[in-house]
C-alpha angles and dihedrals in degrees: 000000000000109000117202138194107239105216128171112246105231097188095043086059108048086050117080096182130132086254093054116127112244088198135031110263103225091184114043102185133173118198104225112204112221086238088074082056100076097097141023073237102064092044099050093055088047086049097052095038085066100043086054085057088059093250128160101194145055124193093195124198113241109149118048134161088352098294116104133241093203138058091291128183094184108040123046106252119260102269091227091060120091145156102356132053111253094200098038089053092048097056089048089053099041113043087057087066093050092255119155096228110215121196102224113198130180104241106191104000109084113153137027114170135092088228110068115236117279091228112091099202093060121129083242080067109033101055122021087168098070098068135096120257122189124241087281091057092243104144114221090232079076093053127111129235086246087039094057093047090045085055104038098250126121095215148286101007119192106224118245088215089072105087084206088062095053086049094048092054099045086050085060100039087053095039088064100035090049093045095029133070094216131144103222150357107240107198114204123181094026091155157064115284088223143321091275090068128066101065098117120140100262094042089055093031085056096036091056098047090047087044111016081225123113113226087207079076083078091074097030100067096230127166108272093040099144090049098047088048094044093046090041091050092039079053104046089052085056089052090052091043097045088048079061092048100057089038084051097044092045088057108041082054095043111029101008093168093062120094126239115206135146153238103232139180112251115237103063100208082050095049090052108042094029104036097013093242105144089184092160091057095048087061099045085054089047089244088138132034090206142356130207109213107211098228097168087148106134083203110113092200089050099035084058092047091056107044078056092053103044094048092041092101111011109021093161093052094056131093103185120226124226132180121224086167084075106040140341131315085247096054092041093065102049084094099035085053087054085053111047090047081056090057099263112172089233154307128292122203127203104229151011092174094059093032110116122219095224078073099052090102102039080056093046088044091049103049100017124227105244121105136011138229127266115221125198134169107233112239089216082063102056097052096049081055089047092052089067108255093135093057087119086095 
């Protein structure tokens, strides 16, 4: 469970402005995109740029599109990158200003180009196998940059349903916590693009031994119909969830001390059914210390709705997301306010990287700058991973 100091904010509450925190923000987190990470340069300027928001975290970007912005065994380094550690600078330039430093990793999501990458020893290469394919067989490795945006992906997506796939996460996720003094592993993209995609060979092959039912029924029309497509999506959300709970297990025996948390859709009810990302479920089981739901709506009405849904369980284990890429800062926390006076753990900001620093006081006046959160594994937890529950690896 994510502990937090509760501290009064003292600048919050001398200012009466519009921008003015109702609650105190106990997480005061700032996304940082891979692309910030080039130079010593770049990452200095977005350091500095939250700490003059008044943050306390970072969720940094380390692994994207399956290449590493670290000192990796395992994933080809990001060919950008040279001469210098992105993630060992961060954190040296992080911790001093009293900055939480998360490792964020792309879980599923490992290629978006037309071009292949160059590495050859790149998963894309590897194991083609891995990969989903949609109902006609057709692998997203094969899809187009205009193909993937026709059919809602972002690009080339490992399937959950491949037991390779859950061990070769949880090898990464451990490779940074144990070489690494960071504070958390931050999973993005720990999920299904959407319901059209997952029916590669091994995913139905193994649907079909566990079921005896063919998930293809779901676009023949066949008799049975309701009770293929409940049992496929029940099962697909097992795939997702089991993939958390190796990455979980992995850690908790390797780095126990380093936090797991993930990047969500918002809406619950839509990140199950849609993505099969039963996030609420994964708190309630204790797979994740935190998530961060990724509410980036400019809509008031929605942005308060959800702010009501995603603190509707768990309220002390979410740091609400919020987009300034899309509108302005004042807009962005109409939502962030709703949660925190619904006990939210914090606030989440995408991104650093898009943030302007003409806002870095609108941010600071919003959720204060006194105080930082606590974090703590839960003792309950480790010994449900010790139990065995993650032996899917």
């Amino acid at each position: 469970m994510i502990r937090y100091i509760l501290v009064l904010c003292l600048m919050a509450a001398m200012l009466n402005g519009p921008l003015q925190a109702q609650e105190v923000c106990g997480c005061r987190y700032f996304w940082v995109v891979r692309d910030g990470l080039s130079s010593p340069q770049s990452i200095d300027s977005l350091v500095e740029r939250s700490a003059e928001a008044g943050a306390n975290g970072l969720l940094v970007q380390v692994v994207g599109r399956g290449e590493a912005y670290y000192s990796s065994a395992i994933l080809p380094p990001a060919s950008h990158i040279q001469g210098f550690d992105p993630l060992a600078y961060t954190i040296a330039r992080a911790r001093p200003m009293g900055m939480e430093v998360h490792a964020w990793v792309n879980a599923f999501l490992v290629w978006s180009d037309d071009d292949p990458p160059a590495d050859s020893s790149h998963v894309w290469h590897m194991h083609p196998a891995w990969f989903m394919s949609d109902r006609y067989g057709r692998s997203t490795r094969e899809y187009t940059g205009y193909e993937c945006e026709a059919a809602g992906i972002v690009g080339a997506t490992l399937s959950p349903a491949v037991p390779e796939v859950r061990g070769f996460l949880a090898e990464v996720t451990s490779e940074i916590a144990t070489g690494y003094d960071v504070d958390g592993i931050h999973l993005d993209y720990i999920r299904y693009p959407n319901q059209a995609f997952g029916y590669e060979s091994p995913a139905v092959g193994r649907f079909y031994l566990e079921t005896g039912l063919d998930p293809l029924d779901i676009f023949r029309r066949a008799s049975g119909t309701g009770e293929v497509e409940a049992a496929w999506y029940s099962w697909r959300r097992d795939m997702v969830t089991s993939t958390v709970e190796t990455v979980r297990s992995v850690l908790r025996a390797d780095a126990p001390g380093v936090l797991l948390s993930a990047a969500v859709m918002a809406d619950p009810s839509e990140a199950a059914s849609l993505y099969s990302c039963d996030w609420q479920h994964w708190l309630e089981r204790g797979l994740v210390d935190f998530v961060c739901p990724m509410a980036y709506t400019t809509s008031r009405s929605r942005a308060l709705e959800l702010a009501a849904l995603v603190t509707s369980g768990y309220p002390e284990k979410v740091v609400y997301g919020i987009g300034t890429y899309n509108q302005t800062v004042r807009s962005a926390i109409t939502g962030a306010g709703e949660a925190l006076a619904r006990d939210a753990a914090g606030v989440c900001v995408f991104s650093l990287n898009s943030f302007s620093s003409d806002s870095t006081w609108k941010i600071r006046n919003f959720w204060g700058e006194i105080g930082s959160p606590v974090h703590a594994v839960d003792p309950s937890v480790y010994q449900r991973v010790s139990s065995g529950f993650g032996a899917s690896r």
